[in-house]
C-alpha positions in Angstrom: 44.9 98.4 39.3 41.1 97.4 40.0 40.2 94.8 42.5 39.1 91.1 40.7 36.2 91.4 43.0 35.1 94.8 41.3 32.2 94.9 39.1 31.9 97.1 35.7 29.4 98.9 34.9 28.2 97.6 31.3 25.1 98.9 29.4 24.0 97.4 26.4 21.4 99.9 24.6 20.6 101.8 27.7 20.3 98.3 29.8 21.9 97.0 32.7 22.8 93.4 32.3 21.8 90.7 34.1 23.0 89.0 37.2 26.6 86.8 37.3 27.3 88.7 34.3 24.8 86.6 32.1 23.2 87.9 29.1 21.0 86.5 26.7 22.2 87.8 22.8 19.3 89.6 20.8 18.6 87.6 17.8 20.6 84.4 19.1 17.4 83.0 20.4 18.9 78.8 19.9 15.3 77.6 19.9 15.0 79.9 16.6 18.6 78.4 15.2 17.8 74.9 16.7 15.2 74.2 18.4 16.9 72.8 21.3 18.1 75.8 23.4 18.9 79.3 24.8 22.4 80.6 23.6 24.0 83.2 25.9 27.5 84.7 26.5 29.7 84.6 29.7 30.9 88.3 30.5 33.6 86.6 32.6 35.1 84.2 29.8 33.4 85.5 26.5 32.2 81.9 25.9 29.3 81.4 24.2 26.6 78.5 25.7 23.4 76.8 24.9 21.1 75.9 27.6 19.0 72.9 27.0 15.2 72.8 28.6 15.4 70.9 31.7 13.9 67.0 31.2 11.3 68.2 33.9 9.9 70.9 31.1 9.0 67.2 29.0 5.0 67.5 29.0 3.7 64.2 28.8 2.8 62.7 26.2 -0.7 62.4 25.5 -1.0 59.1 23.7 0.2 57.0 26.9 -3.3 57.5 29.2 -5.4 56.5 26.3 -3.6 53.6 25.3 -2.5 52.1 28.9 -6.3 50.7 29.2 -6.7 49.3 26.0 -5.0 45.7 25.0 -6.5 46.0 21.8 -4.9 49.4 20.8 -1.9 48.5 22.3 -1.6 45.8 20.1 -1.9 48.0 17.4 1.1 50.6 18.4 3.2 47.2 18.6 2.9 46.3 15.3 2.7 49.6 14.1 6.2 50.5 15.8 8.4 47.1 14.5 7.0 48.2 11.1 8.5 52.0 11.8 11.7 50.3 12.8 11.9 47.3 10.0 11.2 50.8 7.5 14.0 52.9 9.5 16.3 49.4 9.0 17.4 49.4 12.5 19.4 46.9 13.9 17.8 44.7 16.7 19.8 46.7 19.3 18.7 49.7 18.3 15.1 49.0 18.2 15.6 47.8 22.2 17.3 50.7 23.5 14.4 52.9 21.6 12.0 51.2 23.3 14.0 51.1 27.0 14.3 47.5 27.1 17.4 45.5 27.9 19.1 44.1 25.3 18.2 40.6 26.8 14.4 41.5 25.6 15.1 40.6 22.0 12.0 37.7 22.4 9.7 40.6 22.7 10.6 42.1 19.8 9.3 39.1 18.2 5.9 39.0 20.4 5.7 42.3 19.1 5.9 41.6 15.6 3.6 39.5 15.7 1.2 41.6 17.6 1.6 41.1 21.1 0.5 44.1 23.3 2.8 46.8 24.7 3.2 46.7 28.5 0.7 49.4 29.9 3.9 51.2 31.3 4.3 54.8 31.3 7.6 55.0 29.6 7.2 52.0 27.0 4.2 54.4 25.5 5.8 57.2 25.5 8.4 56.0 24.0 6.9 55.2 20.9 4.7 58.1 21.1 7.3 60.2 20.5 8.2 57.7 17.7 5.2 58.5 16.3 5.3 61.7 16.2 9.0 61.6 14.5 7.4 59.4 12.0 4.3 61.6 11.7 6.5 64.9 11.4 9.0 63.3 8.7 5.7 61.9 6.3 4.9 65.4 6.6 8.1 67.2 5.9 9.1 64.4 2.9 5.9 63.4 1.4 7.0 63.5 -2.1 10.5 61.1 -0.9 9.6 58.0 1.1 13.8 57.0 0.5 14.5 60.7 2.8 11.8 59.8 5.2 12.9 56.5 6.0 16.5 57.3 6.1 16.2 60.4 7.9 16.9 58.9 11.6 20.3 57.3 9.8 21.9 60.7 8.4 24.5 63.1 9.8 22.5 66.3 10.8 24.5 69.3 11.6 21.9 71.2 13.5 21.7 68.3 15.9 25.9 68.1 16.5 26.9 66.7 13.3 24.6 63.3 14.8 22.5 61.5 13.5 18.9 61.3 15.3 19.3 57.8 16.2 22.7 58.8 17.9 21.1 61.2 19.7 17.7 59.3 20.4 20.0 56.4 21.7 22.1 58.1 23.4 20.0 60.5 25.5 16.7 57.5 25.9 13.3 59.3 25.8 15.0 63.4 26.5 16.6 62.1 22.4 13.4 61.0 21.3 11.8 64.2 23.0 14.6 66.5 21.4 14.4 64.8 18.1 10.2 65.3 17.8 10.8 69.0 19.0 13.2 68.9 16.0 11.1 68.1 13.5 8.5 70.5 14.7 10.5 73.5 14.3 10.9 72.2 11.2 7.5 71.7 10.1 6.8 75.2 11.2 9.5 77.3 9.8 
């Protein structure tokens, strides 16, 4: 009987595979199925896994050093983003946690509205940066079906988990609303 600690010797077309019996599957590449991940297989259990992209591979997004100096445009992105959420018909909670503010911020919403500046803050902008950019991606995937477009974030997606973007934007704060744009991009290009 072989020792548990004994290794096998496995080739795979003339390969040796990688270390702690790791290997990535040819022509399971996730980011080409989902555009979230890596799939690989366990040797040891046979499971199959996705592994996501660390938050630390986020780049930043570019809209939040132009805007953090400029009251004016910020002004702008306020009212521009309660429109993008009156459109998307989300609740008042929902348009807080998208933003990252506590649920006893709802005043600001209203400030917003009615064009009020974004803080300068770092996350704030990127936040709906990356709203943006959802928005940006889905007028250009749907531009024939404004109802799809603005619906979209609301629907059941099975590539995401069987959730819906908002779910997953809601429940995973600015990595969701990274993961979601990313989304859409692969999208856009295949």
């Amino acid at each position: 009987m072989p020792n548990a600690n004994t290794t096998k010797d496995i080739s795979i077309k003339g390969k040796k595979p990688p270390k702690k019996g790791r290997i990535r599957v040819p022509g399971t590449d996730a980011r080409k199925e989902n555009g979230l991940g890596r799939t690989s297989i366990d040797f040891n259990t046979g499971q199959k896994t996705i592994r996501y992209p660390t938050p630390t591979g986020i780049t930043p997004n570019p809209m939040g050093n132009f805007f953090a100096d400029n009251t004016e445009e910020r002004q702008k992105l306020a009212t521009l983003v309660t429109r993008l959420f009156s459109r998307w018909e989300l609740s008042t909670a929902d348009q807080l946690e998208l933003l990252g503010l506590s649920p006893t911020s709802r005043a600001m919403l209203g400030k917003y509205r009615k064009g009020e500046a974004l803080p300068s803050t770092r996350d704030i902008l990127d936040r709906v940066g990356w709203l943006m950019a959802i928005h940006k991606s889905l007028r250009i995937l749907y531009p024939q079906n404004p109802e799809i477009c603005y619906s979209w974030v609301k629907r059941r997606n099975q590539l995401l988990g069987n959730l819906t973007p908002l779910e997953m934007m809601k429940e995973q704060g600015i990595i969701g609303l990274y993961r979601v744009t990313r989304f859409l991009d692969y999208l856009r290009e295949h």
